[in-house]
N, C-alpha and C positions, 0 to 999 in steps of 0.2 A: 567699441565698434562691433556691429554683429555680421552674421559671415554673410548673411542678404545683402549688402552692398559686392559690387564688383569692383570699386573703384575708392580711392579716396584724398581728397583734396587738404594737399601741403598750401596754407595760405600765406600771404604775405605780409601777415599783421599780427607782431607779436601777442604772446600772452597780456601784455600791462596796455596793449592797444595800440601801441604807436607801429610806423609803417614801416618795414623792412628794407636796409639801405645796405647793398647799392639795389637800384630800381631793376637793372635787368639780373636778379640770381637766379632766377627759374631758367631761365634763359640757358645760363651760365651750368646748372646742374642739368638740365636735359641734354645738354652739349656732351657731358662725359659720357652719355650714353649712346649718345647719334652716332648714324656710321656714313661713311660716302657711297652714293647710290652709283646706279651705272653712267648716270647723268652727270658725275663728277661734283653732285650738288648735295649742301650736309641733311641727310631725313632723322629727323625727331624720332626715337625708339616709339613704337604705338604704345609700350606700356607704361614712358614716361614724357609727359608733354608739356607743355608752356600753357597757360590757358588767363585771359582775361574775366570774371564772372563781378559783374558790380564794381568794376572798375578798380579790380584790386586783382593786382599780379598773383597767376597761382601755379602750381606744378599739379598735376592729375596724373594718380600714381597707379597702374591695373594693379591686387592684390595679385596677381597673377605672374608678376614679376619676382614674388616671394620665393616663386615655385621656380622660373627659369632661371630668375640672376638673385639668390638668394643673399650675394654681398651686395650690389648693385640695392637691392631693395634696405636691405639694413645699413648701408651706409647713407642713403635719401631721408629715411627714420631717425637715423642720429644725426643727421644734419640740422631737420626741423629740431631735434630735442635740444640738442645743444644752443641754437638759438631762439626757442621759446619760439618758435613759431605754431600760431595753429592748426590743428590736423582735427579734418572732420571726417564723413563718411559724404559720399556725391550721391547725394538725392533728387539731384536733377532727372529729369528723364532721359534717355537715349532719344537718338535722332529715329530709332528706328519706333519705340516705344511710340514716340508725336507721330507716324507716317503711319503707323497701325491703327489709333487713333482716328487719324485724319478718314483713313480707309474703312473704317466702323463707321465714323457719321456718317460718310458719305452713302451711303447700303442705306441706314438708317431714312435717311431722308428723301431717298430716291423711292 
């Protein structure tokens, strides 16, 4: 992985292919991290989150979590390792990255 990604996605499909059971762990691993808000209701840490992408259950991890919750992040890392789970780097765009984007054509064509 190079250090240009800020993020990087724990997938839900082992190394040999097959699908990762039980269906909700990401679920289940961002919970150890969530805290209860003032709302009394559980929030997902921002640096580790649940995320569907292609219809396959995923955990999105901020590197940045190395830095604040340095076990929190190595135990996420040995979780995928120990179950052969895939770990990529998140090359998707940010929401913010499409809306800058969106705000350049718009100039453009106006």
């Amino acid at each position: 992985m190079s250090a240009s990604s800020e993020r990087i996605i724990i997938e839900g499909i082992k190394e040999d292919g097959n699908k990762f059971r039980p269906s909700d762990w990401c679920e289940r691993l961002a919970t150890t991290l969530a805290s209860f808000g003032e709302d009394q209701r559980l929030h997902y840490c921002k640096s580790a989150h649940p995320c569907l992408i292609n219809g396959i259950n995923c955990l999105i991890v901020d590197k940045d979590l190395e830095t604040k919750s340095p076990e929190s992040y190595e135990f996420l890392l040995a979780f995928a390792s120990e179950n052969k789970l895939k770990i990529q780097e998140d090359r998707r765009k940010s929401q913010q990255n499409v809306d800058d984007e969106r705000r350049g054509r718009r100039r453009v064509l106006a």
